[in-house]
C-alpha positions, 0 to 999 in steps of 0.5 A, spaced: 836 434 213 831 434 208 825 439 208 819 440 204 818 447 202 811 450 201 810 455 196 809 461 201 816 460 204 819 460 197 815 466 195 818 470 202 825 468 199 823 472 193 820 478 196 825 481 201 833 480 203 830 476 210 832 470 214 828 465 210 832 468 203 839 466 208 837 460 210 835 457 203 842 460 201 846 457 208 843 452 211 846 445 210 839 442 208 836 439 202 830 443 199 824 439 196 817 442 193 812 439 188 813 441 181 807 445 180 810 450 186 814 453 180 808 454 175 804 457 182 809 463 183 809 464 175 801 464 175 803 471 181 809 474 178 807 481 177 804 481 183 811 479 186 816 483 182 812 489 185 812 487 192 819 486 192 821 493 188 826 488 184 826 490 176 823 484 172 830 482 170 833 481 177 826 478 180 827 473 175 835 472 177 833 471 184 827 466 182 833 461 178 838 462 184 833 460 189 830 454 185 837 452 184 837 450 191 830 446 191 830 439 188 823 439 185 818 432 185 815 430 180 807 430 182 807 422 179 812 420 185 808 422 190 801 419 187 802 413 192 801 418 198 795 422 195 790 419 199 793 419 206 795 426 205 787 428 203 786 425 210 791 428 213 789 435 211 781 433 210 778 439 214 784 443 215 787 446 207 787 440 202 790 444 197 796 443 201 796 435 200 801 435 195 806 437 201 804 432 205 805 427 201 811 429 199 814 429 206 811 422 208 815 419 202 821 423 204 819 421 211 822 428 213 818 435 215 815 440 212 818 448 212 811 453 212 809 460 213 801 457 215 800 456 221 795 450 219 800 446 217 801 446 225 794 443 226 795 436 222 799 431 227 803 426 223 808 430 219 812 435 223 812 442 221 817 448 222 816 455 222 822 460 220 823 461 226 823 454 229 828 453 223 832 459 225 832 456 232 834 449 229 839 452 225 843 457 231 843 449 236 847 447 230 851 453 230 850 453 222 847 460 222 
């Protein structure tokens, strides 16, 4: 199964050893976010090495680890959803457009931690514990 990725799932991997870090590592998905969720992250870095008690080195280690496992997408390629995912997200958060589109050109659901996702009804949205409860159906975790 393919799954956008919002930043806060990315971020949550980072900061502890928890369920999201095992899924990401685990799960027999392919893991997709938009280009600039990368540069998001560097812009808290600081902020995201103190909260997770990791050194630089280690928390940089772990950042590489776990984008290995995550196709990014380049902004131009999902240009022809832009607008349909304004409207989607249009009262709602439209800074988080960009995974929107990103899923309805995959045509595939999106992995996030913000329950506003939920309030849109044209993309599916999971949850970590949605994902969880997915995956231990499959007996894949």
């Amino acid at each position: 199964m393919e799954i956008v990725l919002d930043t806060n799932v990315i971020i949550s991997s980072l900061l502890r050893n928890g369920i999201t870090r095992k899924i990401l590592f685990l799960a027999p998905f392919e893991f997709y976010t938009p280009s600039f969720t990368r540069s998001e992250i560097e812009k808290h870095k600081e902020e995201l090495i103190r909260k997770s008690k990791l050194d630089a080195n280690a928390f940089q280690y772990m950042m590489e680890t776990i984008f290995h496992k995550i196709q990014i997408v380049n902004l131009h390629s999902i240009e022809p959803y832009k607008n349909k995912s304004i409207e989607i997200m249009t009262g709602i958060d439209v800074s988080d457009a960009p995974f929107i589109a990103l899923a309805l050109h995959l045509d595939c659901p999106v992995w996030s931690k913000d329950g506003h996702f939920k309030m849109q009804q044209i993309i599916k949205t999971y949850t970590t514990e949605e994902i969880r409860e997915l995956l231990q159906k499959s007996s894949r975790l």
